[in-house]
N, C-alpha and C positions, 0 to 999 in steps of 0.2 A: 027585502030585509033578511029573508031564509039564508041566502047565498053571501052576503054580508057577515051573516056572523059564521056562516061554515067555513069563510074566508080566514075570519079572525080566529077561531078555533083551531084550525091549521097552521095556522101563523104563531100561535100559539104552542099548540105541541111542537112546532118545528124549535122553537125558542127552549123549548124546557130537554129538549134532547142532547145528552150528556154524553151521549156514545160516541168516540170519534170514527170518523169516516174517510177511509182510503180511497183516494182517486183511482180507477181501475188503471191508468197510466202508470201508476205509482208501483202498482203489482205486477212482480216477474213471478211467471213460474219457472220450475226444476225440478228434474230428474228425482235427486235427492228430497227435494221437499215433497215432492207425490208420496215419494219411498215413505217418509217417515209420516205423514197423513194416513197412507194405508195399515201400518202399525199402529196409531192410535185409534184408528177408526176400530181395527180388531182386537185391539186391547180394552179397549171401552166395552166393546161386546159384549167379551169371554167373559169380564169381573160386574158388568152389567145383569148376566145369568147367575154367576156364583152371588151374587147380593140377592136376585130374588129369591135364591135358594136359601137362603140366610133365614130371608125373611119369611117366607112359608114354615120355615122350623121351629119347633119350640122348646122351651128348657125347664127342669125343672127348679124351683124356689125352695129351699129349705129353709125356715124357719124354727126356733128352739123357744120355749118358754115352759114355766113352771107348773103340772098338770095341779090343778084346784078342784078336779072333780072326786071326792074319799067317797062317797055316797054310792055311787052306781055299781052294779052289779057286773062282773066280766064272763064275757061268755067264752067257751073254749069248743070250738070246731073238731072233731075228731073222728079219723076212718084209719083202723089200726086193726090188722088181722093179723091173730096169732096163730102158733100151729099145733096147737090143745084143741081139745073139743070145749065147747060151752059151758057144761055141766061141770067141767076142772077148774076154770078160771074166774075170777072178779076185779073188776074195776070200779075207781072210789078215788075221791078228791079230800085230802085231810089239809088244811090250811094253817096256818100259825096262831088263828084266835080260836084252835082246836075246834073247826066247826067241818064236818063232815059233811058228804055233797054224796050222797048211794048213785051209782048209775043208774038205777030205775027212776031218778027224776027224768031223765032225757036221752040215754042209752041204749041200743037197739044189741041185742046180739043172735047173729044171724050164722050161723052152722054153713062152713063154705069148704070149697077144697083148696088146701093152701097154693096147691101151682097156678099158674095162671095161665090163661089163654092165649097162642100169639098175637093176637091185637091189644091186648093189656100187657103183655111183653114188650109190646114195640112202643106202647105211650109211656111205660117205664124208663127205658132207655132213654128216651126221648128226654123226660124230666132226669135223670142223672147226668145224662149231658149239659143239661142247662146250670145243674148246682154248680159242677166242674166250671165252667164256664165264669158264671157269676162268681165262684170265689177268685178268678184271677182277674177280672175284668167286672170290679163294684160298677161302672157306669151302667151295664146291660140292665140296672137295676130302673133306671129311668124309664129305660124301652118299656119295662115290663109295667111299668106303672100307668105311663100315657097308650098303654095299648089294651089296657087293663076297659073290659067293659060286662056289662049286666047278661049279657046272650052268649058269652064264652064261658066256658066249662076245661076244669085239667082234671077231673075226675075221673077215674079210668070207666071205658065202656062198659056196657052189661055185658055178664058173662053168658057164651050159648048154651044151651041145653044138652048138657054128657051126661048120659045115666052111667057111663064106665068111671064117670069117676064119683068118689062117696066121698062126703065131708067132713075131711078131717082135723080143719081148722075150724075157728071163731072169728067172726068178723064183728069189730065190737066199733059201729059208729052211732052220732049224732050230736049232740050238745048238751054242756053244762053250764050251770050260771054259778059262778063261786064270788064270793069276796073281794076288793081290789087291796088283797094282801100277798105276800108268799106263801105258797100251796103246796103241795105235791101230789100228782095225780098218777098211779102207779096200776100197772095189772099183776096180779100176784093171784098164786093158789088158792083156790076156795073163795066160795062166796063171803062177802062183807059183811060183816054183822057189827052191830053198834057195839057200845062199851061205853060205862060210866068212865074211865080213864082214856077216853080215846077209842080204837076200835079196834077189831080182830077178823083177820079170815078162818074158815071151815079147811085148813086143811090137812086136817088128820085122817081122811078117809082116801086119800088123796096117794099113789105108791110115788115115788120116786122115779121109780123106772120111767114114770109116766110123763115127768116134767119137761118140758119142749118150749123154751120161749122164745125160739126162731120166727123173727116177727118183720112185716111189711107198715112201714108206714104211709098209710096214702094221701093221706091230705092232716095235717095238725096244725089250726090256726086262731088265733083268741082276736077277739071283737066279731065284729059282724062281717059275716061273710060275703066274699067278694069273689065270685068266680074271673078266673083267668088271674090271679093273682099266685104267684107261685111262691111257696114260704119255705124255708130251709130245711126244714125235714121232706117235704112231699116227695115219695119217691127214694124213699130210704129202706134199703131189707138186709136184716142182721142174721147170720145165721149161726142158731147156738152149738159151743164145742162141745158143749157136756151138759148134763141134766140140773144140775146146781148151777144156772148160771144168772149173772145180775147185768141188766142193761140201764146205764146210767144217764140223762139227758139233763144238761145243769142250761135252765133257758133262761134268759132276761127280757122282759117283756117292755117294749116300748110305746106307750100311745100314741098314734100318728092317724091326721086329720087329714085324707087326700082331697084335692079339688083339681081337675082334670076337666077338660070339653066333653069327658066322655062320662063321667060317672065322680059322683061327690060322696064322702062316705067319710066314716071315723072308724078307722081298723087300728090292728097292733101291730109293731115289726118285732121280730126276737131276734135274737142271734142265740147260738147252742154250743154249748162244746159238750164232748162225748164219752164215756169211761164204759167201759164193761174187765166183768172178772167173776172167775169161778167162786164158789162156794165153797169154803173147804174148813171147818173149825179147828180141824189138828192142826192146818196150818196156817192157823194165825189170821183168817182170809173168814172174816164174822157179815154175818147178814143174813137176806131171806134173795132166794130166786126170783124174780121178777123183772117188768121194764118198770121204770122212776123217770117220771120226769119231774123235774122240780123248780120252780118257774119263781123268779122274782120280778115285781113290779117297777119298772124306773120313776123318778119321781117328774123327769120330761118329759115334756109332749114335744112331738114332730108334727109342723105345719108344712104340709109340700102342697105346691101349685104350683102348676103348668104356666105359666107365659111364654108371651108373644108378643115381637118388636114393633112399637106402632106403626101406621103410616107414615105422619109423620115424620118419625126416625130414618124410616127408609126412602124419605122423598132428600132428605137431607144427606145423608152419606151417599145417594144416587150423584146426586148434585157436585157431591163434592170429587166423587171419581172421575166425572166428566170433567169438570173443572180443572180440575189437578193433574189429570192425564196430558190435555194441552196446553198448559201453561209446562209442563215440566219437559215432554217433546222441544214447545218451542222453545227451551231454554238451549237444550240437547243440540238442538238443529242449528241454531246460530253459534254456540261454541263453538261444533264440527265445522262450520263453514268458517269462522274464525280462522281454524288451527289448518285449515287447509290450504287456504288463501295463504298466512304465514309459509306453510308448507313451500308451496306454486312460487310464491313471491324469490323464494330466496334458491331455488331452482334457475329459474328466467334470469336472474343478476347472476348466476353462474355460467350461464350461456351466453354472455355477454362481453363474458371478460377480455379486458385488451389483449394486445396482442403485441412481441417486439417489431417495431420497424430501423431497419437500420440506416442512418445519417451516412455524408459523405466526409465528414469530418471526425468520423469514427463512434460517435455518441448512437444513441437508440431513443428513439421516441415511443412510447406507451402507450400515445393517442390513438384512436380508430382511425384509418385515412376519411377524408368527406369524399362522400358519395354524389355526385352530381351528375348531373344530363349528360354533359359528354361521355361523362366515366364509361357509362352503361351503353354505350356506341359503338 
């Protein structure tokens, strides 16, 4: 009874099979069809490897929608060393709902010497080359995102231990929590002091001769911070012509929500454009020495996320390159053998052609003579 019906089950799929089948009789090979067999067999390959390369790859998603969050607090990331000593200089956050932010909420300032050391020279370089970079070539900007993770660091190294050199700068980092309004957070003479109309620095005891706001920016970033993410100032150093001089930073602050294989986070993107100018009141040229940065909030949020092509998709376009490759070959292959045979065919009727024979009554016959058994004697 086993064998019975493994009979009719085969009898069966033989009946349901749709695929036609060429008698091995039926198949000539050739020269040229080997030819173009080995061309599809390594065309299949090659675009077989660039697909899975496709598909190990990933891209990034942008997304735009309306930020709804007014409530939350924005944090601003900062390592900015000027080339004052400590005791000359203050920094302070004044906002548009006139509410003041003192750098002693989260501000460190650290007495350093403004040169750097060659291995913080070479990671400088380094981030200059990449802003360069990134402003001709916005894609690099993905790289930097999906490579973006929690154990990379673009902060410069610790500096070693020089007693020959003395600390003639201020290295003013850490963080602030401000309003998610437009701000301005500025370092300017003299220390911060409050003020019923706003506020005031000390700096009347302060000479002139003294002012120096030739300044390194190392890292200035708003949301929460993400090492190995490199933002548009990091890696900026101004250096002042004259003692009255103003450095201007006008930034737009974007909130953007990343989601990566590597690291999930809600940071900000900015983009900066840059002004500086001297001090000069006789001529016409009003203000106070200092850097300004002055940052406005956008009202969008950026949603980026990393994808990746499914299986799926990639079993389907695999499928269809095989497919496609020989059905399009064998289209190729039989044309050419077409146009060849056409070719051959009309060669051969050219080798053929009659010939005059001439009559004894003066005429010409066109015929071929017949060739027969005796002829050939």
């Amino acid at each position: 009874m086993r064998r019975l019906n493994r009979k009719k089950t085969l009898s069966l799929m033989k009946e349901l099979d749709a695929f036609p089948k060429v008698p091995e009789s039926y198949v000539e090979t050739s020269a040229s069809g080997g030819t173009v067999s080995l061309i599809a067999f390594t065309t299949i390959a090659f675009l077989t490897i660039m697909e899975f390369m496709v598909y190990r790859d990933t891209w990034m998603k942008y997304e735009y929608e309306v930020d709804k969050d007014f409530t939350s607090k924005l944090r601003i990331n900062i390592d900015i060393t000027v080339a004052m000593r400590c005791q000359y200089v203050g920094a302070d956050v004044l906002d548009l709902a006139e509410t003041m932010v003192a750098s002693a909420d989260g501000l460190i300032y650290e007495p350093v010497p403004f040169e750097l050391t060659p291995q913080q020279k070479e990671l400088q370089r380094m981030l200059q080359l990449i802003q360069s970079r990134l402003q001709e070539e916005h894609s690099l900007q993905d790289v930097i995102f999906k490579s973006a993770f929690k154990s990379a660091s673009t902060a410069l190294p610790p500096r070693e231990d020089n007693s020959l050199q003395s600390p003639d700068a201020c290295r003013i980092h850490g963080h602030l929590y401000v309003n998610k309004v437009a701000g301005n957070f500025h370092i300017t003479v003299g220390k911060a002091i409050p003020h019923p109309r706003g506020h005031a620095h000390l700096a009347a005891l302060v000479s002139h001769e003294s002012y120096n706001f030739s300044h390194r920016i190392d890292h200035l970033s708003f949301g929460e911070l993400i090492p190995g993410i490199i933002n548009p100032l990091d890696g900026t150093e101004k250096i002042a012509s004259d003692h009255n001089q103003m450095f201007q930073y006008f930034i737009t602050v974007v909130p953007t929500k990343l989601h990566t294989y590597k690291i999930s986070a809600e940071t900000h993107q900015f983009s900066v454009t840059e002004r500086e100018r001297v001090i000069n009141h006789a001529a016409g040229s009003h203000g106070v020495s200092g850097i300004f940065m002055k940052y406005d909030i956008s009202s969008l949020m950026v949603t980026v996320t990393e994808e990746h092509m499914p299986f799926w998709q990639f079993l389907v376009r695999l499928c269809g390159i095989i497919g496609g490759i020989f059905s399009t070959t064998g289209i190729l292959h039989g044309f050419g053998r077409f146009v060849a045979e056409i070719i051959f065919c009309r060669f051969r009727l050219g080798s053929y052609r009659s010939t005059s024979v001439p009559l004894p009554d003066g005429h010409t016959s066109n015929h071929l003579p017949l060739i027969t058994d005796n002829s050939t004697h």
